[in-house]
N, C-alpha and C positions, 0 to 999 in steps of 0.2 A: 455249761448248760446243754452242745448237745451232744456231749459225752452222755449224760446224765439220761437225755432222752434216748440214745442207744441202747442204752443198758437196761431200760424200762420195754423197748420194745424186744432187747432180745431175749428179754421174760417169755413173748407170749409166746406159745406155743405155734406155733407153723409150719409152712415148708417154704425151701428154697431153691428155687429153678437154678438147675445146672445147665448152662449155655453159655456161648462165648460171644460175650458183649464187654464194652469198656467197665472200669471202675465206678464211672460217673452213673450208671444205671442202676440202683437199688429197686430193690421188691421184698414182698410177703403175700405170701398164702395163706389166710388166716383155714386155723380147724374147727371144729366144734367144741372145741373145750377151750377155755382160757376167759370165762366172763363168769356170769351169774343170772343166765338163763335157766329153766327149769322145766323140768315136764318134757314133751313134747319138744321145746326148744332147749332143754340140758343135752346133760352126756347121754348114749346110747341108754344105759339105766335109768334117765330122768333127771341126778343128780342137779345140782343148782350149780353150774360149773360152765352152762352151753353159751359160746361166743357166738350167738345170733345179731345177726346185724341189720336186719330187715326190718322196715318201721311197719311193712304190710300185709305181713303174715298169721298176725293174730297176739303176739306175746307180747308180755306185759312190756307200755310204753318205756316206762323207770329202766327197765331191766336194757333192753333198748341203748337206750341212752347213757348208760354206765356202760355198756358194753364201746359204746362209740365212743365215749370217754377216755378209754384205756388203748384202745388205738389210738387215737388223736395224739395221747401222750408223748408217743414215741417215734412221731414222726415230723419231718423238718416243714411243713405246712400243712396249710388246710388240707381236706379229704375233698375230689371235688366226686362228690354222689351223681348217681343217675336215675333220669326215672328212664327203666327199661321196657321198651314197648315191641321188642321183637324188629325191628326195624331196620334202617341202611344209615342212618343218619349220625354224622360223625360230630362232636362238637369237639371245638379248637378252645381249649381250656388253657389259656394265658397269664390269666391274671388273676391273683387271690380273690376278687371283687366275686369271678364266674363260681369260685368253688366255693363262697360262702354265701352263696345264695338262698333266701327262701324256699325259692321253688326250684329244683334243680333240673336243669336242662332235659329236656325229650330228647333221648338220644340212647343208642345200644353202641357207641364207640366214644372214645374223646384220645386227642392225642395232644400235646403238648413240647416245648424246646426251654420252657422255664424251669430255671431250678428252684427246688423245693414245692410246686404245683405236685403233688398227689394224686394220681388219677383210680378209679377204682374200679370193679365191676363184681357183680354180688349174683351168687349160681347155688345153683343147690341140685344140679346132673345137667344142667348145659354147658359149653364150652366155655371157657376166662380162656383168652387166648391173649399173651403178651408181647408186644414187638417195641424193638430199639433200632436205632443205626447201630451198627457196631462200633463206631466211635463215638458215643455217647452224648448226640445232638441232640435228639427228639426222641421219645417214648409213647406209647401206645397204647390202649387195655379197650380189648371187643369182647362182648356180648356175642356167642354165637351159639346161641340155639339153632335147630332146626331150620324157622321158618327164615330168622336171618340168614342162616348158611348158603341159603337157597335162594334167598334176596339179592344177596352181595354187599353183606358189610363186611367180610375180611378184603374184600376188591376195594370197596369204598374207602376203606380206612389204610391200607399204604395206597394207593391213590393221593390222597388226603398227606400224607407224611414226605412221598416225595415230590408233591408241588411245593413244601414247605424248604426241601432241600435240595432238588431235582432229580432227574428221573435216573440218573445212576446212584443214588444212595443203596448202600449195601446193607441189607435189612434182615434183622433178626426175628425167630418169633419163638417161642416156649405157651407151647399147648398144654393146660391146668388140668386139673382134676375135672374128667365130666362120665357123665355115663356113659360104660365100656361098652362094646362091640356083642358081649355075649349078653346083654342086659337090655338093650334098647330095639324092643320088637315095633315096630310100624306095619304103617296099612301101605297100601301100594300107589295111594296119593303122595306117601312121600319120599318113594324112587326113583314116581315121575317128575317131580320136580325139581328132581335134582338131573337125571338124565335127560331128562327136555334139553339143558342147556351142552349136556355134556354126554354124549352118549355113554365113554368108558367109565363112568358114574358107578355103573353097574357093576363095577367090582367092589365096591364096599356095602353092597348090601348081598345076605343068605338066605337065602328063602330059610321061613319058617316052621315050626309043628303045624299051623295051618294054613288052609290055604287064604292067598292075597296078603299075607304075611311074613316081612320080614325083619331079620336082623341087620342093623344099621350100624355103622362104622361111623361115626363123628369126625374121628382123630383120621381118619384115613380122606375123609371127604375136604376138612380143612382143608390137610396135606395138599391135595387137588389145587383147591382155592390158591394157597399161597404158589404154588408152584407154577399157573398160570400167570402169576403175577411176577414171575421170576425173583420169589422168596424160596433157596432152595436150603436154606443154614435153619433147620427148624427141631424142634428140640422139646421131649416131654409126648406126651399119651399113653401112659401107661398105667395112671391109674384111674380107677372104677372110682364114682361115687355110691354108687347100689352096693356092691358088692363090701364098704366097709365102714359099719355101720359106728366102729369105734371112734374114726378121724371125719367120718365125711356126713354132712346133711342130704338127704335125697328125696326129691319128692316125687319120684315116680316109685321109692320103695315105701315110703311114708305117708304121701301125699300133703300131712302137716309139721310143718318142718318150716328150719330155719334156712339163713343163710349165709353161705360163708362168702369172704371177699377177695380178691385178686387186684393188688395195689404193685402200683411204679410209677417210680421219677427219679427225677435228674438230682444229680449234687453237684456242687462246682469244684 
């Protein structure tokens, strides 16, 4: 049986983070192809092919829910969902009970030490940023947009992992597909809010064609985040969600548009 769901998941289409963490940590980066979404949420042409996974972005519910269907299949428990609110809030996703919830937790992180708990986080040009222990206790999946960046939910969340294992656990992270450095123009509210707390901040943003405007470094500001936190084993930022329109949903080049997912967990 779950040979069987192996093999179903290693149908769909994805990607797979290269990083050096135990065997016991499995993942998938879901694309935008491998369902039967359509339109706006299909392939870059429209096709009826788009693995959109968002119940709130507008696409048909059905489609939806086939699409979640065909993840589900392939992997060894529930999905625990989130509702992402931009936030700092970590939830501690333990027990099948939390991931098959009605209403799924307020929360933009969840981490976990159960095998087969599933953890997820659903982007479309924000950061999926994933962390492990290197020897395959506990797993991770943050939400980090912007305003989280700036919050402190990658702080929040190993925080949150090594009170679970203590404060020398040695912690992985593989930063996902989000929107790249030449793609993400801001206003100078969100320099400051990152340099308020951190002066040398200022090296990941460039000023841009206008003025009070610039270009923002994501993957470079994480970097920061984890690195203060003495997460220095980090892994992944290289690709653009804007910039490709074939594998990635984006709603800052779209605006309407799907979503893809960022899944891990433990095996025994």
């Amino acid at each position: 049986m779950r040979d069987a769901a192996s093999a179903r998941l290693a149908r769909l289409p994805g990607i797979a983070p290269d990083w050096s963490v135990s065997d016991h940590v499995q993942t998938l980066i879901t694309i935008r192809t491998g369902g039967v979404s359509a339109g706006d949420f299909g392939a870059a042409d429209g096709a009826a092919v788009g693995m959109n996974l968002g119940e709130h972005v507008g696409d048909d519910p059905a489609a939806v829910r086939e699409n979640r269907a065909r993840l589900q299949a392939g992997l060894p428990g529930p999905i625990c969902w989130l509702q992402q609110v931009h936030g700092v809030n970590v939830h501690q996703a333990d027990s099948a009970v939390s991931a098959q919830a009605l209403v799924p937790p307020t929360a933009d992180a969840a981490i976990t030490m159960q095998a087969g708990q599933v953890l997820a986080i659903m982007t479309a040009d924000c950061l999926p940023l994933l962390l492990a222990d290197k020897h395959g206790r506990i797993v991770g999946a943050v939400h980090a947009g912007w305003r989280g960046l700036a919050a402190g939910v990658v702080e929040a969340t190993v925080d949150a992992m090594r009170a679970r294992l203590g404060e020398d656990a040695e912690l992985a992270a593989w930063m996902g597909p989000a929107i790249g450095p030449a793609s993400f123009e801001v206003g100078q509210e969100v320099m400051e809010a990152f340099c308020e707390q951190d002066g040398q901040a200022s090296s990941a943003f460039i000023p841009g064609p206008a003025a009070g405007k610039y270009w923002a470094d994501l993957y470079a500001l994480a970097r920061r985040r984890l690195a203060a936190r003495g997460v220095t084993s980090v892994s992944g930022g290289e690709l653009c969600t804007v910039r490709d329109p074939a594998r990635f949903y984006s709603h800052r080049r779209d605006r309407r548009t799907g979503r893809m997912a960022s899944l891990i967990w433990l095996i025994a």
